[in-house]
ROKOLKOL-378068 format. One record per residue (C-alpha): x, y, z; residue in one letter. Coordinates in steps of 0.1 Angstrom, whole numbers, padded with zeros to 4 digits, always signed. Each point is the difference from the previous one (the first is absolute). Last residue first. Layout:
XYZA
...
//
This chain:
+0806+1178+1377X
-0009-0034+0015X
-0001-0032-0016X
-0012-0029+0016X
+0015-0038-0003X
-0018-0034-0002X
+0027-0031-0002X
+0010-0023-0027X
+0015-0033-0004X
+0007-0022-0030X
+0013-0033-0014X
+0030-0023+0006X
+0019+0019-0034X
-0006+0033+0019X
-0026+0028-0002X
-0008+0031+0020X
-0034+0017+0002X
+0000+0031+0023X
-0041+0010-0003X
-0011+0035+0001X
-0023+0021+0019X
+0001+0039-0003X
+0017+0033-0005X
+0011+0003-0038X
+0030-0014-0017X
+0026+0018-0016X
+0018+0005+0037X
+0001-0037+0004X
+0035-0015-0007X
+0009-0032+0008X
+0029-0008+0026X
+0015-0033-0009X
+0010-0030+0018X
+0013-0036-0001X
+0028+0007-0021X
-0015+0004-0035X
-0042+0007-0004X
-0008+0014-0034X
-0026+0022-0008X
-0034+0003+0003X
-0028+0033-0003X
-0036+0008+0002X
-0014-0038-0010X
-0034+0007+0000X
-0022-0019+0028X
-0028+0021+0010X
+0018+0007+0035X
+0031+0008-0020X
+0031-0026-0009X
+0033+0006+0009X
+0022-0027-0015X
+0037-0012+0014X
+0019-0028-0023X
+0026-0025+0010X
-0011-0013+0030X
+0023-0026+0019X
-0011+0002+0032X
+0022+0004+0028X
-0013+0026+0020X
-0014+0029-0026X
+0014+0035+0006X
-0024+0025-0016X
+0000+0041+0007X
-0029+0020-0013X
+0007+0036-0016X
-0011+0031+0002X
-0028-0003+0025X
-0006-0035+0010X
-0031-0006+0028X
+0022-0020+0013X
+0035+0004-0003X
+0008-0026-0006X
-0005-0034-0014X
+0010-0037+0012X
+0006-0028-0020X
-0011-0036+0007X
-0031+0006+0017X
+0001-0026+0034X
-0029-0020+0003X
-0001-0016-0031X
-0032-0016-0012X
-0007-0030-0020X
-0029-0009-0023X
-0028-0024+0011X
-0006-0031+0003X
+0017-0028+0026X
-0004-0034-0003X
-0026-0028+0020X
-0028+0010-0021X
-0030-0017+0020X
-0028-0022-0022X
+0012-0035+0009X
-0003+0007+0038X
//
């Protein structure tokens, strides 16, 4: 049929995160070790998306400090020159 779209549309998904966090909830401190990525930047963003705190990403991991910031839901945003990827994280106190 003339009227069919015969490509795909959409936007793509990975299956796999590309950086894993812990612990979860984080306390003190949030560990990050990303798996081959090339980010170059780490942002936590709150639930009603300030920017709380960023900082440079060198080595493939970083451990973020989170003491200063209250119990609650926060997004792990880190950046690369291939784009982004970020991942939901609690904070516990």
């Amino acid at each position: 049929d003339w009227w069919k779209l015969e490509f795909p549309v959409g936007i793509p998904t990975t299956e796999v995160p590309e950086f894993t966090i812990a612990p979860v909830p984080a306390d003190a401190a949030l560990r990050v070790a990303s798996t081959g990525a090339d980010w170059t930047i780490w942002q936590v963003w709150a639930i009603d998306s300030r920017l709380v705190s960023q900082g440079p990403l060198v080595g493939g991991s970083v451990t973020i400090p989170t003491a200063p910031l209250p119990a609650g839901a926060f997004m792990l945003r880190l950046v690369g020159i291939h784009g982004s990827a970020a991942q939901r994280f609690p904070i516990a106190h």
